[in-house]
C-alpha positions as CSV (number, residue, x, y, z in Angstrom):
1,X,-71.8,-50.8,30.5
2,X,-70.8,-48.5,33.6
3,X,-67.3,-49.6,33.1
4,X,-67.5,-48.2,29.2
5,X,-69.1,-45.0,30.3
6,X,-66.3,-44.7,33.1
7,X,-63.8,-45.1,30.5
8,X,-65.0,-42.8,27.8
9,X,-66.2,-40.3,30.6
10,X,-62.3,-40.7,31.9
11,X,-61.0,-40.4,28.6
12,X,-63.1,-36.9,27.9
13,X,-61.9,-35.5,31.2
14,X,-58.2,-36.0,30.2
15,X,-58.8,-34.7,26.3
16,X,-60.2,-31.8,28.3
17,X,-57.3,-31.7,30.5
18,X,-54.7,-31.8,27.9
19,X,-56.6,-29.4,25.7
20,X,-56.5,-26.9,28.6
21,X,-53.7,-27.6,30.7
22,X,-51.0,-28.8,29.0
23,X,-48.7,-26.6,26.7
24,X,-46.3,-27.4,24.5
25,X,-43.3,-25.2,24.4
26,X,-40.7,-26.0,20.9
27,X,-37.2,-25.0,20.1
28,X,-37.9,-21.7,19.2
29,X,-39.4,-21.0,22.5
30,X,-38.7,-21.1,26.2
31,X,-41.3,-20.0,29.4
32,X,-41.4,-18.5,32.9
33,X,-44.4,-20.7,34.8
34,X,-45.5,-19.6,38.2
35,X,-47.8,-21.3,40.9
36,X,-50.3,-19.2,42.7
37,X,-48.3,-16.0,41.5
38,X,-45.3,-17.5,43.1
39,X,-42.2,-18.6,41.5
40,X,-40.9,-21.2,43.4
41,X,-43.6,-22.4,46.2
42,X,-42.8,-25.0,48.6
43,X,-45.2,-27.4,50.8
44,X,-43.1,-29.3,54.2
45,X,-39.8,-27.9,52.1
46,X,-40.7,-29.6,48.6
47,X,-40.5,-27.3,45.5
48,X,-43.9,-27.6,43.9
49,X,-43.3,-25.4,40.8
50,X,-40.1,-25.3,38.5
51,X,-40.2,-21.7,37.1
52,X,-38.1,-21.5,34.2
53,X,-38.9,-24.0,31.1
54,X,-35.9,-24.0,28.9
55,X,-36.5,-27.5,27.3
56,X,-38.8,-28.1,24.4
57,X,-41.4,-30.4,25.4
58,X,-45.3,-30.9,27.3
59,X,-45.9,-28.6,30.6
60,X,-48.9,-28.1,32.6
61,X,-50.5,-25.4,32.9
62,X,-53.5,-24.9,34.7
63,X,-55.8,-21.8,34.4
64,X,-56.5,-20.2,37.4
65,X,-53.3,-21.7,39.1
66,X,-50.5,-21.3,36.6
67,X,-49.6,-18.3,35.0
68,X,-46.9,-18.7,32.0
69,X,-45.0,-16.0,30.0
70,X,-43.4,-16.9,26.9
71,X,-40.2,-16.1,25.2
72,X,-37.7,-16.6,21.9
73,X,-34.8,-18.1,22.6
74,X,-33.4,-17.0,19.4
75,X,-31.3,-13.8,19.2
76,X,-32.4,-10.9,18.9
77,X,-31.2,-7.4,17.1
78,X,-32.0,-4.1,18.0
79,X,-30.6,-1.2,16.4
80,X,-30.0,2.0,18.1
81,X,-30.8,5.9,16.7
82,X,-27.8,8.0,15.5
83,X,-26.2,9.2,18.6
84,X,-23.5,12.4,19.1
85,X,-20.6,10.8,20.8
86,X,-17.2,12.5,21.8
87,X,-14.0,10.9,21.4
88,X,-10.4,10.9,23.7
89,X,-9.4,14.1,22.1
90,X,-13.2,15.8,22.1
91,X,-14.0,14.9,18.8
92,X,-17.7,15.5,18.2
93,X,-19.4,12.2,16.4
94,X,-22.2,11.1,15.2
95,X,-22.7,7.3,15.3
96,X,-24.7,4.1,15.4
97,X,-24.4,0.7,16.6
98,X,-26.0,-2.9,16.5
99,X,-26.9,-4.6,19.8
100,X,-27.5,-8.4,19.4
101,X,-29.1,-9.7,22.4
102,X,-31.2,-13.0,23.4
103,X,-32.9,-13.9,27.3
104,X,-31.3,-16.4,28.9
105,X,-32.5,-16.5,32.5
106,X,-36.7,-16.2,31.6
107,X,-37.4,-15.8,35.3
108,X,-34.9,-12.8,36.2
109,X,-36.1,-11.1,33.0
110,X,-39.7,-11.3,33.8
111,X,-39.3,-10.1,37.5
112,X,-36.9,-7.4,35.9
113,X,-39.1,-6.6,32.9
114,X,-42.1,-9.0,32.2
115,X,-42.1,-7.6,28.6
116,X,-39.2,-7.6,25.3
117,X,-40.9,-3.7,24.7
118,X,-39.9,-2.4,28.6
119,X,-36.6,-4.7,28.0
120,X,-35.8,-3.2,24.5
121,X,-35.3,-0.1,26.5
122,X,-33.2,-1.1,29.2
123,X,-31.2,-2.5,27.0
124,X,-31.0,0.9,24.8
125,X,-30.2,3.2,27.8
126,X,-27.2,0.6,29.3
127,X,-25.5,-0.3,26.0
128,X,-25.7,3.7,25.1
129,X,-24.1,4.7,28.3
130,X,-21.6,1.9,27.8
131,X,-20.8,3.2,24.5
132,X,-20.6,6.4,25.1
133,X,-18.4,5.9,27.9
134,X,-16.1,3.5,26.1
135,X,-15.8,6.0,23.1
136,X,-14.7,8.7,25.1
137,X,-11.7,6.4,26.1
138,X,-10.4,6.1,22.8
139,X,-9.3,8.0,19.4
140,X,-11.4,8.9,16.9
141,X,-8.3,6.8,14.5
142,X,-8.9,3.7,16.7
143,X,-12.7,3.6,15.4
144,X,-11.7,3.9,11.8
145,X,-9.2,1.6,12.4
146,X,-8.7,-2.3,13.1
147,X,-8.6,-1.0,16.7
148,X,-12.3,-0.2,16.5
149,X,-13.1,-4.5,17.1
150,X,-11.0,-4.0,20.4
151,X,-13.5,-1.2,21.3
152,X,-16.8,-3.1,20.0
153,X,-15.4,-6.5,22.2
154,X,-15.1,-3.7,25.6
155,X,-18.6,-2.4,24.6
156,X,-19.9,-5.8,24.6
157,X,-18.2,-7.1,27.9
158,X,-19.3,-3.9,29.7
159,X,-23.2,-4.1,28.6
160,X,-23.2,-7.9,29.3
161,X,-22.0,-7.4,32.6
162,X,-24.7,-5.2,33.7
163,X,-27.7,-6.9,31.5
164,X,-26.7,-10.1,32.9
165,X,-28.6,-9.5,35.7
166,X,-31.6,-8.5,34.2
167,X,-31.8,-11.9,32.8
168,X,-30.1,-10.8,29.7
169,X,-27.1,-12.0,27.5
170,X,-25.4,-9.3,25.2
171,X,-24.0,-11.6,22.3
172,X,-22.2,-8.5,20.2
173,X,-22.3,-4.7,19.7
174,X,-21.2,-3.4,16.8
175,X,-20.8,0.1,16.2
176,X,-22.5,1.2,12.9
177,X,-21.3,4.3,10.7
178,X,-19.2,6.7,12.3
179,X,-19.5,10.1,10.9
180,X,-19.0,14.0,11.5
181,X,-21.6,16.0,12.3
182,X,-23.2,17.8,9.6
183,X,-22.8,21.6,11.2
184,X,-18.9,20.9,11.3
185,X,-18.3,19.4,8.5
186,X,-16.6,22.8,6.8
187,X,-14.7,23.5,10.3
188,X,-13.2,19.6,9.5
189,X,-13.0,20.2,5.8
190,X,-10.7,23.4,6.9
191,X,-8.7,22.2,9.6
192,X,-7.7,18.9,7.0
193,X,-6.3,21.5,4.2
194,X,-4.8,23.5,6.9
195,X,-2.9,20.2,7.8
196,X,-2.8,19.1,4.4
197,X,-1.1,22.4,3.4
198,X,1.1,22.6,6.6
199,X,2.3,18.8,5.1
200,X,2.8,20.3,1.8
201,X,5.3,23.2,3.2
202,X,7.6,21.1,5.0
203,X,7.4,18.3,2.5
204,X,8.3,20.8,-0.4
205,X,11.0,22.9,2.4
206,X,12.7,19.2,2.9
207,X,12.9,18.4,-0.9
208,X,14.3,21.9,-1.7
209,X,17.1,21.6,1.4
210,X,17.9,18.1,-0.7
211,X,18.0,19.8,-3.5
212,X,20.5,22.4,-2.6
213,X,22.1,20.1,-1.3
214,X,22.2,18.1,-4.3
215,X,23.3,21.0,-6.5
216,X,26.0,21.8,-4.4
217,X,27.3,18.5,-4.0
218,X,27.1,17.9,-7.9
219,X,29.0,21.4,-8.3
220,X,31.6,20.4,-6.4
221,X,32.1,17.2,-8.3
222,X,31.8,19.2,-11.1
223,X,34.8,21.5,-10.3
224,X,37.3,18.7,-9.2
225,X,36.6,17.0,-12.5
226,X,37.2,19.8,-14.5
227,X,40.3,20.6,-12.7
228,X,41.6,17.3,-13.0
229,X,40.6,17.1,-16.7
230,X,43.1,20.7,-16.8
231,X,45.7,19.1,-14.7
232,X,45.9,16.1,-17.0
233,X,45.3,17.9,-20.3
234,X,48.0,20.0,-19.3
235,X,50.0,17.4,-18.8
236,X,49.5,15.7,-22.3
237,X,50.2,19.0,-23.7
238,X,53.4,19.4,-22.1
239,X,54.2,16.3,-23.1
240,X,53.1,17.1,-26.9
241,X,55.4,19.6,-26.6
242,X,58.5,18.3,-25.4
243,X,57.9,15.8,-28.0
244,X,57.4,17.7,-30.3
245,X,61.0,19.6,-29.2
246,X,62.6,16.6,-29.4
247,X,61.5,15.5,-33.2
248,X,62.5,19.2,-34.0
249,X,65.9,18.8,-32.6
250,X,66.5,15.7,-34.0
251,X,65.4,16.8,-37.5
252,X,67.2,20.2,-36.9
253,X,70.2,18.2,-36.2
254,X,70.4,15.8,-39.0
255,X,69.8,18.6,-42.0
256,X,69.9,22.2,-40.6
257,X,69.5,23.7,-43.9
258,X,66.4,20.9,-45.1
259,X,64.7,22.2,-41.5
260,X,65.7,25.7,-42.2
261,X,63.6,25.4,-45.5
262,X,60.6,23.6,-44.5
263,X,59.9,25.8,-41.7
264,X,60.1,28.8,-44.0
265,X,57.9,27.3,-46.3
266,X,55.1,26.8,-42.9
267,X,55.8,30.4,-42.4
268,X,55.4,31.6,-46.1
269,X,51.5,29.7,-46.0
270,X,50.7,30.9,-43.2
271,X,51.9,34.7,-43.6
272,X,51.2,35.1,-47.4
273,X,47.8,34.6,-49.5
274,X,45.8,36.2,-52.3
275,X,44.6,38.7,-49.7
276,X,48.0,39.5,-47.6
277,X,50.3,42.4,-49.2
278,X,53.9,42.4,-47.9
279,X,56.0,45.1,-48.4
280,X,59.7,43.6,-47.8
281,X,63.2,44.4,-49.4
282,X,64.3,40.9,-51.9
283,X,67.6,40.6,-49.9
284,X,65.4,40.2,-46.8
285,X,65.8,36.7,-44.7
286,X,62.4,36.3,-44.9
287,X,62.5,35.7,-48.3
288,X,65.6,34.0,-48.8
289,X,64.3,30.6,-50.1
290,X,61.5,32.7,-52.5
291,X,63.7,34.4,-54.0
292,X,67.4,32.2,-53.9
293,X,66.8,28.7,-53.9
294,X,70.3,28.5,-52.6
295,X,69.0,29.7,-49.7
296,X,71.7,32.3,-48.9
297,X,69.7,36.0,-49.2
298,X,71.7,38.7,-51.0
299,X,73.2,41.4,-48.9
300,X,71.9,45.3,-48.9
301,X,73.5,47.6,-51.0
């Protein structure tokens, strides 16, 4: 009977021991434990607390002698305020930008902040500055660029370098929208037709230069075509005409007098019509074939 109660009074110490003692810590979570409010206590030089539980599974903890602060292992986003920045060439902007962070050393983070609120914080002042700093480095064209992921990956170095010892991993920083301020929007809107314009001038000065250029050029061709369409129309003509002198001369030459007559007959249609008056003497050569068809005029008298 006494062994029965010692077993069931055993067995109700230990459910009482597990029910307030042990805690169970899953995948989503991970813990800073401490012993007598010290991390890492030692008795003859052996550890007697392991402070940071980064393992799912059972841990004790013990009121009154353990203390233990949980905290997500998952990541964690925290998106900054609209923030004036100023580019390479002191270009006013106002922009955003993403900071995904997660704890990964639970015992530097809670000696460095204890709480994600106080941590949130840190992490908003460091990434700003780091931002801010990095901006100023570069062109306003490299953030609207694909230059700006070379800008986000120095952001992100830069903040994890200094977080990193606040217990803190910086995963990525992106840089949200990335936009003019509102009171110089019309000083931008100006200076972009001013260049737009200026653009314009030289664009239309350039094509006009062509242009002329073009005209001339196309004159020129004109001209020497034209001259050598005279040069070689010329020729053809003289070439008309000396054979043309040639068929004459050979006609003249085999019937003077047939020759004679046909070219008085081209001059009679040509000179005389139903409008043309003529006032010649009958005997003149003229009109030796109208008049004789011998073809021999008759003298004066």
């Amino acid at each position: 009977m006494n062994r029965w109660l010692t077993g069931l009074l055993l067995a109700a110490a230990l459910a009482v021991f597990a029910l307030f003692c042990v805690t169970i810590i899953d995948e989503r979570e991970q813990g800073f434990r401490t012993l007598w409010n010290k991390a890492e206590p030692t008795f003859f030089g052996v550890a007697l607390n392991r402070p940071n539980l980064t393992e799912p599974g059972w841990y004790i903890v013990i009121p009154k002698i353990h203390e233990l602060a949980l905290y997500p292992r998952q990541n964690i986003l925290f998106h900054s305020a609209k923030r004036s920045l100023n580019t390479v060439e002191r270009t006013l902007v106002d922009a955003d930008y993403y900071v995904v962070w997660r704890i990964a050393d639970p015992r530097r983070f809670y000696e460095s902040h204890r709480r994600e609120e106080t941590a949130v914080q840190r992490i908003d002042e460091l990434t700003y500055s780091e931002v801010r700093e990095t901006v100023n480095k570069h062109r306003l064209a490299d953030l609207l660029s694909p230059a700006r992921d070379e800008v986000q990956r120095e952001i992100t170095a830069a903040s994890d370098a200094k977080l990193s010892l606040l217990g803190i991993h910086v995963v990525d920083v992106r840089l949200g929208a990335t936009l003019y301020p509102e009171e110089n929007l019309a000083r931008v809107y100006e200076r972009m037709r001013t260049e737009r314009s200026r653009y314009a001038m030289k664009f239309r000065a350039e094509g006009e230069q062509q242009a002329r250029a073009l005209r001339s050029k196309a004159d020129g061709d004109s001209q020497v075509i034209l001259a050598e369409a005279e040069r070689e129309s010329l020729g053809l003509r003289g070439e008309g005409d000396a054979e043309a002198a040639r068929i004459y001369a050979e006609a003249y030459s085999g019937d003077p007098e047939f020759y004679a007559f046909v070219r008085s007959l081209e001059a009679y249609r040509k000179a005389l019509d139903a409008q043309t008056t003529v006032v010649l003497s009958p005997r003149s050569d003229f009109l030796k074939y109208l008049f004789d068809m011998g073809g021999v005029a008759k003298p004066e008298k």
